[in-house]
N, C-alpha and C positions, 0 to 999 in steps of 0.2 A: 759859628758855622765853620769859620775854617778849621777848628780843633778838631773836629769831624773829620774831614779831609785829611787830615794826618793820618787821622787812627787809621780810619779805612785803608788809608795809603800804607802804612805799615801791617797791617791785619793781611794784605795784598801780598805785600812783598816777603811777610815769615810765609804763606802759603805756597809762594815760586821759591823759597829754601827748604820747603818742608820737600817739595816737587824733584829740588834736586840732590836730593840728599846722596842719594846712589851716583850719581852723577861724577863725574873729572877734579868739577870744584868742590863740590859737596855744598852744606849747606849753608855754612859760613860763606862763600863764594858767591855762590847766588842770592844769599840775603843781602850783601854789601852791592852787589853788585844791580839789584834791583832798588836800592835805595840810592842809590849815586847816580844810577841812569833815569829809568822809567822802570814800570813792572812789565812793561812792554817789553823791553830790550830785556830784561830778567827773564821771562817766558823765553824768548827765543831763545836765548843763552841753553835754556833748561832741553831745547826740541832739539838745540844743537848741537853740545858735548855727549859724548858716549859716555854710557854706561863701565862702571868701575869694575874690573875683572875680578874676582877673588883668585887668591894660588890655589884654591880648592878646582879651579873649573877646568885649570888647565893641566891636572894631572887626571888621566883615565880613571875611572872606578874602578874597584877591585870585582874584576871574575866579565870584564866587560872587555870589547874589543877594541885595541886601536888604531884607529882608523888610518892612522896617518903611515903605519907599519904594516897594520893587519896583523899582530900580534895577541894572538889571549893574554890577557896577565895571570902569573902564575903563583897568585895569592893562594894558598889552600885555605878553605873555611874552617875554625877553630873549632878542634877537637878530633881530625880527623887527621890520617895519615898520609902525609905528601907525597912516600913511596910509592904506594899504591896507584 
C-alpha cells in the first residue's frame, strides 16, 4: 500500500511540472519543488509564479500599431514597393 502512495504522489507532482512548464521555474522547479514540499505547496507555487515572456511578445507585429508610441511599423509586405 504504501508503494501506491509514492506512485500516486509522484504521478501528482510530474502533473504540477507539467502545469508549470510555462511558468518562472518551469518544470524542473516545480517537479522538485513539489517533491520536497507537498504537491500542495507545488500547486500554489504554479498559481503563483508568472508566466514566462517570450522576446517574441514584447516586440510589435509587423504592420500593427504601437501602442506605447502610437507608431505604425513600417515593414512593407514582400513583394511590394516601399516607395510608393
Amino acid at each position: 500500500m504504501p508503494v501506491l502512495l509514492i506512485i500516486v504522489n509522484f504521478v501528482v507532482c510530474y502533473f504540477i511540472g507539467v502545469l508549470g512548464r510555462n511558468r518562472k521555474l518551469g518544470f524542473w522547479g516545480h517537479l522538485f519543488a513539489s517533491l520536497l514540499l507537498t504537491p500542495v505547496i507545488g500547486l500554489l507555487l504554479v498559481v503563483a509564479t508568472d508566466p514566462v515572456r517570450d522576446a517574441d511578445e514584447t516586440k510589435p507585429a509587423k504592420g500593427k500599431i504601437d501602442k506605447s508610441t502610437g507608431e505604425k511599423d513600417a515593414v512593407a509586405a514582400p513583394g511590394k514597393d516601399a516607395d510608393k
